[in-house]
N, C-alpha and C positions, 0 to 999 in steps of 0.2 A: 492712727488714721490710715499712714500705709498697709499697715496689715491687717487690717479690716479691708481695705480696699484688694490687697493679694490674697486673701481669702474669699473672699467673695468671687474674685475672677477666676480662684482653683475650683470650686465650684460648678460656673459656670462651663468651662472647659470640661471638666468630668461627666456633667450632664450633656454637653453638645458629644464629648468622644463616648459615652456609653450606647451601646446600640438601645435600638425601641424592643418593645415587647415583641412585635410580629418579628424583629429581625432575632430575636433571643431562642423565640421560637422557631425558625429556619435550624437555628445553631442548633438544637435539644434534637431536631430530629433527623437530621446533618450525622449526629454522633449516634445515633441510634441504626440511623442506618449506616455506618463505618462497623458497629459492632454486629450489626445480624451479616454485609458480608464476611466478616472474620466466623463465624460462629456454627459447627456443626450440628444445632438443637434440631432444628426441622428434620435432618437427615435421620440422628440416634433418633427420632419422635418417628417418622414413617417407618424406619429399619423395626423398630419393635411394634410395632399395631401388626403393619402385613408379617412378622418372621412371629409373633408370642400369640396372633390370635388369627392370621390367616382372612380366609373366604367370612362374607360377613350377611349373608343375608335378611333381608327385613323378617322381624318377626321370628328367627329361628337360635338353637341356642348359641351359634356360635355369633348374633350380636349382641344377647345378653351378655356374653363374655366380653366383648367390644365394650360396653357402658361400663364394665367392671377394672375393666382395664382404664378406660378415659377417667372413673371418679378417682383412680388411683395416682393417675401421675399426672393430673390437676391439681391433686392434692397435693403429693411430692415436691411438685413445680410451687406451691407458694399461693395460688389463686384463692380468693372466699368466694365463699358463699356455695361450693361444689356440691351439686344435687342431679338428681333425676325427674325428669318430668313425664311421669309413664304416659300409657296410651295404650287401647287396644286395635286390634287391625286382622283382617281377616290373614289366615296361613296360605302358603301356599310351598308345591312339592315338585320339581321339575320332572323327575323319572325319567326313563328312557324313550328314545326314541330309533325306530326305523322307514328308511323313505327309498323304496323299489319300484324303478322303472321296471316297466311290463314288458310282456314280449311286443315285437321280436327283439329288442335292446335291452333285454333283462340286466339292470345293475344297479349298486344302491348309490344314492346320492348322500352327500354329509350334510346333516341338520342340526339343529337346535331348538328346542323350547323357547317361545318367546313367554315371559312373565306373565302371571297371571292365566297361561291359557288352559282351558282347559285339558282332557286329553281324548283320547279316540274313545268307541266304542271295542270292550273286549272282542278279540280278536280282526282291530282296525278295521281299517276306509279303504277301499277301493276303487277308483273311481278313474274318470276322464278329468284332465286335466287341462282350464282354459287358462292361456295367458295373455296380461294386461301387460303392457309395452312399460306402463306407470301408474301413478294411483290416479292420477287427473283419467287414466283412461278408461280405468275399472269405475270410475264415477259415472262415466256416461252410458254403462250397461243398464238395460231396462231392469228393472224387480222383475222376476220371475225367472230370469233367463242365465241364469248358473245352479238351477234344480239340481240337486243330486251329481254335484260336481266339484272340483278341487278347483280355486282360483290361484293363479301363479303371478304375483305381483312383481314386474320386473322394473330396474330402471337403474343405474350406476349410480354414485353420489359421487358430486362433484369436491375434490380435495380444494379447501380454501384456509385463509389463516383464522379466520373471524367465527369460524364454525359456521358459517351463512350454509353450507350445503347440506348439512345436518337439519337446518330448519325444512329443506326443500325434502329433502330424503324421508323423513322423520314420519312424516303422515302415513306411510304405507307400513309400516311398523305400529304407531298408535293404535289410528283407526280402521285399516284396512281391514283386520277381519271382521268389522263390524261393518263396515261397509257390506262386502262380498255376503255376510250372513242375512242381510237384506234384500242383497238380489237373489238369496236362493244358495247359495253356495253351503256346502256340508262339510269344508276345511280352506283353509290359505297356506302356502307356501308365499315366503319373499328373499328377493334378494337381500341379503344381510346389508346394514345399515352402516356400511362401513367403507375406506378407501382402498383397503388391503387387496386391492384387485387379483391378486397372484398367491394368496391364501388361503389355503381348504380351511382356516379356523372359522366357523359361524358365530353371528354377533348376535349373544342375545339384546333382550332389552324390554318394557313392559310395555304392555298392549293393554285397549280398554276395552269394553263392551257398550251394547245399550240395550236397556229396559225391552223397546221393541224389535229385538231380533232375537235368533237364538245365539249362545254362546258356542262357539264351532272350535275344534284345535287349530293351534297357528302355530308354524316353524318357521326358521329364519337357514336357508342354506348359504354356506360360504358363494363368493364371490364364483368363483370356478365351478362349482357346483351349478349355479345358476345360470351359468354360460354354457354349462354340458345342458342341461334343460332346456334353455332357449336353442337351442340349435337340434335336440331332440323334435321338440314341435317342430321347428321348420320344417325337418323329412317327413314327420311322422305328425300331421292336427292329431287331436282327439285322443294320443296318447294317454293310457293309462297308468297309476302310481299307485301301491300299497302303500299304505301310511299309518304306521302305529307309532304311537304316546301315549305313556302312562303318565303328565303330569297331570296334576289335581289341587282342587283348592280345598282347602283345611279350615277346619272352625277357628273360629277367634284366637289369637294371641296376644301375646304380650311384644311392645317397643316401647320405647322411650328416647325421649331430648337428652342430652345432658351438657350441664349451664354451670358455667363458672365464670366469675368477675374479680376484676379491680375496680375498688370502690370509686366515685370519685373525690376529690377533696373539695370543692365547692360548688359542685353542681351534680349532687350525690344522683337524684333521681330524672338526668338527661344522659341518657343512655348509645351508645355506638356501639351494633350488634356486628360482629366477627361470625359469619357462619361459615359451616361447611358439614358434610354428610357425613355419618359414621358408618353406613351400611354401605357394602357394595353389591354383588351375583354373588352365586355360590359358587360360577366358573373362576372363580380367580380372586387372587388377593385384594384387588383392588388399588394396584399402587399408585395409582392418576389419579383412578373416578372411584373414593374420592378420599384416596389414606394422603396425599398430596397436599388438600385442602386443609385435613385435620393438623398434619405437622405445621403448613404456614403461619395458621391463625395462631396457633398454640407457642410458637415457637417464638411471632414477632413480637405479643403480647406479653409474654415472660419476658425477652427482653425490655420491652417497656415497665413491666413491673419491677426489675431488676435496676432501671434507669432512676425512676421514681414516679409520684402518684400525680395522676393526669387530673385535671378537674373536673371531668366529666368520667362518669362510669363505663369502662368497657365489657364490654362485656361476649363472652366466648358461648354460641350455640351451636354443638355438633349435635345437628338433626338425623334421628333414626327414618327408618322407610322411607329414604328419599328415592330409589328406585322405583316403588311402585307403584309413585304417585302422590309427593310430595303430602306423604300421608303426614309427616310427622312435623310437616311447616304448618299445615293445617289445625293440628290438634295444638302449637304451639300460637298460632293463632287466636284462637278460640279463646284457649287458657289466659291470653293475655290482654284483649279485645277492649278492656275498661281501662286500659294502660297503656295503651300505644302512642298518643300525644308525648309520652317517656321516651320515647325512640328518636332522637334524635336522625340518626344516619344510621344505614345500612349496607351490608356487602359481602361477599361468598367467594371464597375460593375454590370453585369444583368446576374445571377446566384440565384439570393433569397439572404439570410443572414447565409450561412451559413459559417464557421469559416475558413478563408483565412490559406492552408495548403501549399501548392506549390508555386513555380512563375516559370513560363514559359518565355523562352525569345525568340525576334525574333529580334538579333542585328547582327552589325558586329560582327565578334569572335573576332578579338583586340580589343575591348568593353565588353567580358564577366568579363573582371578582374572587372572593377566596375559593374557590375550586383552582382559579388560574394560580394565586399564590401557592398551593400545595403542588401542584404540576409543574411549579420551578422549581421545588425540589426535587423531585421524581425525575426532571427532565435528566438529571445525569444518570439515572439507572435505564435512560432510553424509552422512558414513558412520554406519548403525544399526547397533544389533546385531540378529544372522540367528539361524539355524539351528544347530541341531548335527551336522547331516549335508553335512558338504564334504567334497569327493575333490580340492580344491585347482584344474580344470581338467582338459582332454580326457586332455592328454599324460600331465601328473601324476597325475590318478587311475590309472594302471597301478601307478605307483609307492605310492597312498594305499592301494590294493587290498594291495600289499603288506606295509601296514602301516608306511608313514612317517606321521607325524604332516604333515596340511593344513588351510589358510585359504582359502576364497575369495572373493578381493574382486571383489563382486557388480555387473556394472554395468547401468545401465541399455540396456535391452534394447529398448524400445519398438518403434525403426522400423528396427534390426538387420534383421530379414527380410522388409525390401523391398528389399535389394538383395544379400542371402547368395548366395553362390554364383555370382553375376551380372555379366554384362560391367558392369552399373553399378557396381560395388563399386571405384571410382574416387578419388583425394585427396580430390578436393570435393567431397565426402561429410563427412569426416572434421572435425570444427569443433573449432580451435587449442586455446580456451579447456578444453575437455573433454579434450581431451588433457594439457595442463599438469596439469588435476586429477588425472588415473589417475598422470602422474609422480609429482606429488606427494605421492598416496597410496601407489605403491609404495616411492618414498625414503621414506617415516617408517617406514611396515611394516616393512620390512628392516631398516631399522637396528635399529629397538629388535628384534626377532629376534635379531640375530645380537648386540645387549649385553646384553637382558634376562637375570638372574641364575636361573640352572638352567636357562633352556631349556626345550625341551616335550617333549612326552611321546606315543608313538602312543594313540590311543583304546583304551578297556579293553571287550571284547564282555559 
């Protein structure tokens, strides 16, 4: 009888000292993220994308190379299911450009192609050159009255951590020469969409059109450039500019997704998408926007598959033509449209590297109590609680839009857009230590996603 009775009480004490599940769960990605700080994969994972395949543009062959690269060391790394999800999308060709003030200040200004734009007519534009202070101010110009004229979109972007001045900035880049081509305008110049105030480097980045306008060329001049311009008008209104560009847009090509997972173990078909872009410009490696993204996901998730199998499927989407218009979130959409109730959570890494501070969420609200449990583990890598309004990222907001439930872990932003878009946007940029952090915080994130008990929920309108 006593020892049935001290059996019973060793028992009971084993059961009261063993942690709960959620606390076991803390533990599993506690150690997960101990091992993505110790672990240089994200670093070897960005060091070979930008040094073995370089400049990646949407649609050209050096991001076929980019998907050829990603099936291989997806594969290498241990992931199933590793495929391509092609897609077609129209080409496009940046070419040269030249931008010369007229007399009596004859000198060239440094520009850029902005994506997608068209180009001049052989042997370029010449023309008077008006300037908008900002796009808010070039909105209030009548239709008609930038006839046979260059619109010069000016305005500084404000440097913030959150990217907020990028959304402010961003419009005069978009849609301004579609704007301008409405009131009459025959080209746009803008100040580069950047913070690099003190840099002749030009920022490109992709512009749209509309049906009722015509398609005009558009360039993006450096900061300094822009300043030599504005202060040209001021002596001189009405100042004159030559302007040639040979870019062009190209027949259809070929992009592609490419998708690889870890299965899960009992809840095979509730899915936690990892995205990030595989494509960057052609000016530059892309070592931020967005070979950055590609090493995080890829790198926190190997460790999780290396840790062991979550119960919930993860699953890895590095989206093609995400520069020229989240072409490849789209087609990725489309393709899965009867399946998205599957999609448990979603989230994107395409911010640069810089140190994951916030998480944003865009869940049910009887779903924030575990958003708070995950962000007391995150709080020692220096992650706050944000917002209620995330779309998870560029790509994945197509998908947030349609109602999956999103997180966004927020990074620091600060000096991101002194080299966005930019032949600068190079490795050594990119600082180790800040990278092991965003691993580290996507391996904890993910995991407890794909174990936390119910799962989440899309937001309620």
């Amino acid at each position: 009888m006593i020892r049935y009775f001290l059996a019973c009480l060793s028992m009971i004490i084993a059961l009261v000292a063993s942690p709960s599940i959620a606390e076991q769960l803390e533990e599993q990605a506690n150690e997960l993220i101990d091992t993505a700080l110790q672990s240089d994969l994200s670093w070897e994972i960005l060091e070979s994308l930008t040094t073995e395949v370089g400049p990646r543009l949407a649609g050209s062959p050096a991001e076929a190379r980019a998907r050829d690269w990603a099936v291989a060391k997806l594969s290498k790394l241990g992931f199933s299911n590793v495929h391509v999800e092609p897609f077609s999308m129209p080409g496009w060709e940046r070419g040269n450009i030249s931008i010369k003030v007229g007399e009596p200040y004859s000198q060239p200004l440094t520009g850029t192609a902005l994506g997608k734009s068209v180009g001049t007519p052989v042997g370029g534009l010449n023309a008077e050159v008006v300037r908008f202070a900002n796009y808010a101010e070039l909105l209030t110009a009548k239709e008609g009255s930038l006839i046979g004229k260059i619109a010069f979109i000016d305005g500084e972007m404000v440097r913030t951590q959150d990217g907020a001045g990028y959304r402010l900035a961003g419009p005069r880049r978009w849609s301004g020469p579609y704007e301008a081509a409405k009131r009459g305008a025959i080209a746009v110049l803008i100040r580069s969409v950047g913070t690099d105030i003190n840099s002749r480097t030009p920022h490109t980045g992709g512009t749209t059109y509309g049906d009722d306008a015509p398609r005009i060329p558009a360039a993006a001049l450096s900061n300094p450039d822009a300043d030599q311009l504005a202060r040209l008008l001021a002596i001189k209104p009405g100042l004159t500019i030559h302007f040639t560009q040979t870019s062009r847009i190209l027949t259809e090509v070929q992009s592609g997704n490419v998708v690889a997972e870890i299965p899960g173990s009992k809840f095979p078909d509730e899915v936690v998408l990892l995205g990030a872009h595989l494509d960057s410009w052609d000016n530059s490696t892309g070592a931020q926007d967005d070979g950055s993204g590609v090493a995080i996901v890829t790198a926190a998730a190997k460790i999780i598959l290396d840790h062991g199998q979550p119960e919930r499927t993860i699953r890895i989407v590095l989206f093609g033509a995400e520069e020229p218009g989240l072409i490849g979130a789209r087609a990725y959409l489309k393709a899965h449209e009867n399946n998205l109730d599957q999609i448990m959570m979603v989230t994107e890494s395409d911010f640069g590297a810089g140190r994951v501070w916030r998480m944003d969420t865009g869940i049910a609200k009887t779903d924030e109590e575990k958003a708070d449990r995950i962000l007391a583990v995150l709080a020692r890598l220096g992650v706050t609680k944000g917002l209620r309004t995330a779309t998870g990222g560029p790509d994945v907001s197509v998908l947030s839009a349609a109602g999956t439930p999103a997180i966004t872990l927020k990074q620091n932003g600060w000096n991101y857009f002194d080299i966005h878009h930019t032949p600068n946007d190079t490795l050594d940029k990119v600082d180790p230590e800040d990278l092991k952090q965003n691993t580290a915080v996507y391996a904890g994130f993910a995991w407890m996603v794909a174990n936390i008990k119910g799962g989440f929920n899309r937001p309620q309108n």
